[in-house]
C-alpha positions in Angstrom: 13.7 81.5 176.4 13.0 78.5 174.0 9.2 78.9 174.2 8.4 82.8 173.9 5.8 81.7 171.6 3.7 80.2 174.0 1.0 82.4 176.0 -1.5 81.4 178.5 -5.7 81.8 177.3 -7.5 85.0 179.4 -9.8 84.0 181.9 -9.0 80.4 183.0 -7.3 79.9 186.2 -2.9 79.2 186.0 -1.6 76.6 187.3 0.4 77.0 189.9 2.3 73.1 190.6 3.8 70.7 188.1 1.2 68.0 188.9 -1.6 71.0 188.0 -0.1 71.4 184.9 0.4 67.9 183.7 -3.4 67.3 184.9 -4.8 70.5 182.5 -2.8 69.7 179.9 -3.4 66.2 179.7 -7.4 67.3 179.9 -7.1 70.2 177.1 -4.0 70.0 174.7 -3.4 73.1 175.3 0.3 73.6 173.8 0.5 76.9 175.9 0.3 74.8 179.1 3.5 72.5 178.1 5.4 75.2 177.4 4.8 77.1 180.7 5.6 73.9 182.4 8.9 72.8 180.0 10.1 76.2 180.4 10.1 75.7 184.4 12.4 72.6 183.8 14.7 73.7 180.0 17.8 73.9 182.2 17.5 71.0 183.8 16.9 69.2 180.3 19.7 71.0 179.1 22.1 70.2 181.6 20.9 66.4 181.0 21.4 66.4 177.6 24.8 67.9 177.9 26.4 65.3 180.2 25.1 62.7 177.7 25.9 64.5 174.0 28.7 67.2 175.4 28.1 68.9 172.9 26.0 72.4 173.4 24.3 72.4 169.8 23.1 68.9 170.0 22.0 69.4 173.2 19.8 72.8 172.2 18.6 70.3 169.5 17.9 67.6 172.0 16.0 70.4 173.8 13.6 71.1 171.5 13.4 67.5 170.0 12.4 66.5 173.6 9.5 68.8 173.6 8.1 67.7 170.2 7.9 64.2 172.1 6.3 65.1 174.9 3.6 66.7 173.2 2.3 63.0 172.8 4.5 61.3 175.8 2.6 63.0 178.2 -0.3 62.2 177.2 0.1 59.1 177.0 1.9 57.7 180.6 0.8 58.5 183.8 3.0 60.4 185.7 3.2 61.2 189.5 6.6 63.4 189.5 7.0 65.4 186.6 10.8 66.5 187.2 12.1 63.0 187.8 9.8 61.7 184.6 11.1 64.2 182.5 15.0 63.7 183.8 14.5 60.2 183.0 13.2 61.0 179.6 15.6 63.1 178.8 18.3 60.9 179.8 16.9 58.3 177.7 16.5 60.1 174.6 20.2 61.0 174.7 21.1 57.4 175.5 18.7 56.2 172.5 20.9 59.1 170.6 24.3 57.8 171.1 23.3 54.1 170.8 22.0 55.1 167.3 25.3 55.9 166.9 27.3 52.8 168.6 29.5 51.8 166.2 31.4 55.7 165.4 31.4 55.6 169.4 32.1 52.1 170.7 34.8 51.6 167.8 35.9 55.1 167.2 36.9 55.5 171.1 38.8 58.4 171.9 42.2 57.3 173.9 43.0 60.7 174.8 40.7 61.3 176.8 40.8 60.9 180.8 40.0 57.8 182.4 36.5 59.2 183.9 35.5 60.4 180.1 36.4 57.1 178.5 34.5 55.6 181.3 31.3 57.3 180.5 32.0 56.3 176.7 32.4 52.8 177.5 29.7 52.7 180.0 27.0 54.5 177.4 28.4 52.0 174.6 27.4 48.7 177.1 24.2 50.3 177.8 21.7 47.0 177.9 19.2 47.4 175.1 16.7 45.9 176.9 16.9 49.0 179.3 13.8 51.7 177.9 11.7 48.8 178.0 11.2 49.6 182.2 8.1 51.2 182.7 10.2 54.1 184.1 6.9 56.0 185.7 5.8 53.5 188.1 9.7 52.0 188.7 10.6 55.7 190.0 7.9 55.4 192.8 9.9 52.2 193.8 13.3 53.2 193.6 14.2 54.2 197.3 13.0 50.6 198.4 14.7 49.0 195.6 17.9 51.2 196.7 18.0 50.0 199.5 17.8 46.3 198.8 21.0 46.7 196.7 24.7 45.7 198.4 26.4 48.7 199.6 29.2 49.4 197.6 26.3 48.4 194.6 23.7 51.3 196.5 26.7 53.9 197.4 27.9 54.1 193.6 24.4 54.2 191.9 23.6 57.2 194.3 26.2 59.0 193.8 26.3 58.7 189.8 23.1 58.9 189.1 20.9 60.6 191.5 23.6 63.0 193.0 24.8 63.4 189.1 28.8 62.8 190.6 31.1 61.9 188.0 33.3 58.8 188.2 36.5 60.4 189.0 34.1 62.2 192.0 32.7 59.1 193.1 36.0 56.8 193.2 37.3 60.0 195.4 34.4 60.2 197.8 34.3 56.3 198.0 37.7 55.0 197.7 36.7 52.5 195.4 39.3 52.7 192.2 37.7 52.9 188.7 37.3 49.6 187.8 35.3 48.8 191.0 33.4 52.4 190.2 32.4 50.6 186.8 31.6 47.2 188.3 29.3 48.6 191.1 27.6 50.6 188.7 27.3 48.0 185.6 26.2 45.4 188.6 24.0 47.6 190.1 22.0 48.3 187.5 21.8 45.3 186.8 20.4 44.4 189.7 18.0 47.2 190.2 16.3 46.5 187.2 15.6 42.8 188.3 14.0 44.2 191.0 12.5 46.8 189.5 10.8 44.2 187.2 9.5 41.8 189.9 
């Protein structure tokens, strides 16, 4: 457990839901509160960061690091779904990690690796930089309508990638669609989900 530490104060009433926890901690502070409620959530943070960094003591680090932000994060953005908030966070944070670090992993691009894995490479090294400027909170209470507006093969891809967590090797198998029409659907879109997104 990453946050023994953390105990909850005698004689006020617990939380029971993640929306009651966000509320009293965004009214008291009270340290004890996000660590009940990250603890509730650690492996899927974990698992998050490990897709991104593969690597299990970055990720541990990621783990904590990702705490030590939302200390202030959460305070700060209003947030309606705390366990799709806090996957998109974490996801971010790992992006904003390996794009720090664009040039050893665009140029230094492992060859050896399977098709799927140099994939996810290339697709994390294209990542538009424009991208953590969506107001991620209120574009997540969109995102079914804006799903839906997308072409098929477009929608199909981004489900299955994304939300269902499929790899690309997965989703070319379940679609049909070969790898370079996997990476097209998804670059395209996400593309076009953040236009609408943005409108």
């Amino acid at each position: 457990m990453f946050f023994k530490r953390f105990r909850r104060q005698p004689n006020r009433p617990r939380p029971t839901t993640d929306a009651e926890f966000v509320a009293a901690y965004k009214a008291t502070g009270n340290l004890d509160l996000l660590g009940e409620l990250y603890e509730r959530h650690i492996d899927l943070v974990y698992a998050v960061c490990y897709k991104y960094l593969r690597d299990e003591d970055d990720s541990k680090d990621a783990v904590m690091q990702l705490f030590e932000q939302l200390v202030t994060d959460l305070r700060r953005h209003e947030v309606t779904n705390f366990k799709s908030w806090l996957h998109s966070v974490a996801r971010n944070y790992c992006l904003m990690h390996l794009r720090s670090q664009r040039v050893r992993v665009g140029a230094g691009m492992d060859t050896d690796l399977p098709d799927e894995d140099r994939l996810d490479q290339l697709s994390i090294a294209e990542w538009p930089d424009d991208d953590d400027a969506l107001d991620l909170e209120r574009a997540l209470s969109r995102l079914p309508d804006a799903l839906e507006r997308l072409p098929e093969p477009q929608r199909i891809c981004i489900d299955l990638f994304y939300l269902k967590q499929k790899s690309y090797a997965d989703v070319a198998d379940l679609t049909g669609y070969d790898f370079k029409q996997v990476k097209s659907y998804l670059q395209n879109g996400r593309r076009n989900l953040k236009l609408i997104l943005q409108k």
